[in-house]
C-alpha positions in Angstrom: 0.0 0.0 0.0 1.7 3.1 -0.7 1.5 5.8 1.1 -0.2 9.3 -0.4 0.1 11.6 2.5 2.1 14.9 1.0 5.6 15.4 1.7 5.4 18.6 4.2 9.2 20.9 4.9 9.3 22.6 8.3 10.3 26.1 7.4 10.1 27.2 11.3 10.2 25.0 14.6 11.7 27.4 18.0 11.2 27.9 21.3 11.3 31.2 22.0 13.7 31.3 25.3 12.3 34.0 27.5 8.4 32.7 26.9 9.2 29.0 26.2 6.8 30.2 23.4 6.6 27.0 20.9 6.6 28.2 17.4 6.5 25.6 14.2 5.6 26.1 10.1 4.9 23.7 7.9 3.8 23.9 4.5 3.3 21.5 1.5 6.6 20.5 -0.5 6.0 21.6 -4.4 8.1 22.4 -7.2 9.2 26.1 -7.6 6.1 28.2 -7.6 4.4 25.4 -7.7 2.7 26.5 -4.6 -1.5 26.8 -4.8 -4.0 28.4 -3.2 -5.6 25.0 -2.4 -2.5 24.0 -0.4 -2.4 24.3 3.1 0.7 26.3 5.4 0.5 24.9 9.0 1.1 27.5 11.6 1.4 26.2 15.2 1.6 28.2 18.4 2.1 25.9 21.3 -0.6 24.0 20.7 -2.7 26.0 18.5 -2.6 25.1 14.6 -3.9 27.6 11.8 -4.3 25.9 8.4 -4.0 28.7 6.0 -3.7 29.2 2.3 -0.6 30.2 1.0 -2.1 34.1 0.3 -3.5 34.0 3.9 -0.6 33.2 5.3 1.4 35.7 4.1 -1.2 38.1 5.0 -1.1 37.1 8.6 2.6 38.0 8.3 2.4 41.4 7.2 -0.5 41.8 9.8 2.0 40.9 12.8 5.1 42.5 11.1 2.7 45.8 10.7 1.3 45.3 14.6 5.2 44.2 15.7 6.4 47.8 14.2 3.6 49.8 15.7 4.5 48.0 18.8 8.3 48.8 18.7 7.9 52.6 17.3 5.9 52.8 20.6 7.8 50.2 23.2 11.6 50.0 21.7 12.8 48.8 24.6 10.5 45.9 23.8 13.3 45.1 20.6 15.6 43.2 23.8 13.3 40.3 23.3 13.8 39.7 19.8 18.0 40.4 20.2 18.0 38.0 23.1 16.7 35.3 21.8 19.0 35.8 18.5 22.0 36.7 20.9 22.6 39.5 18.5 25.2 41.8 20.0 25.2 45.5 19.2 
């Protein structure tokens, strides 16, 4: 019996060290832009999953990367969180 279940490739799994926030993406392996609208991009958060279309996903993206830079224009001092877990010195 062969087996039919698509190949998936794990484009994020962390653990975000100062949360223990548990962040994994998954999406569908295909061909150069051979990506569709009828596959599926799986975003977990801890134990939360999302399946979202490739155009959704990338909309939910921009949505937090527009939110995250409202935050930090606001909060800079929030930006330690992102440097420490990336151990990025100045």
């Amino acid at each position: 019996m062969a087996d039919d279940a698509p190949v998936s490739i794990n484009l994020l799994d962390m653990i975000w060290p100062e949360t223990g926030l548990q962040v994994a993406v998954d999406m569908p392996q295909q061909p150069k832009n051979g990506l569709s609208e009828d596959d599926r991009i799986e975003v977990t958060l801890d134990f939360v999953t999302l399946a979202l279309s490739p155009l959704e996903f990338i909309q939910l993206a921009a949505s937090f990367r527009f939110a995250v830079d409202g935050l930090l224009d606001a909060h800079p001092a929030m930006q330690r969180a992102v440097v420490a877990a990336f151990d990025i010195q100045d």
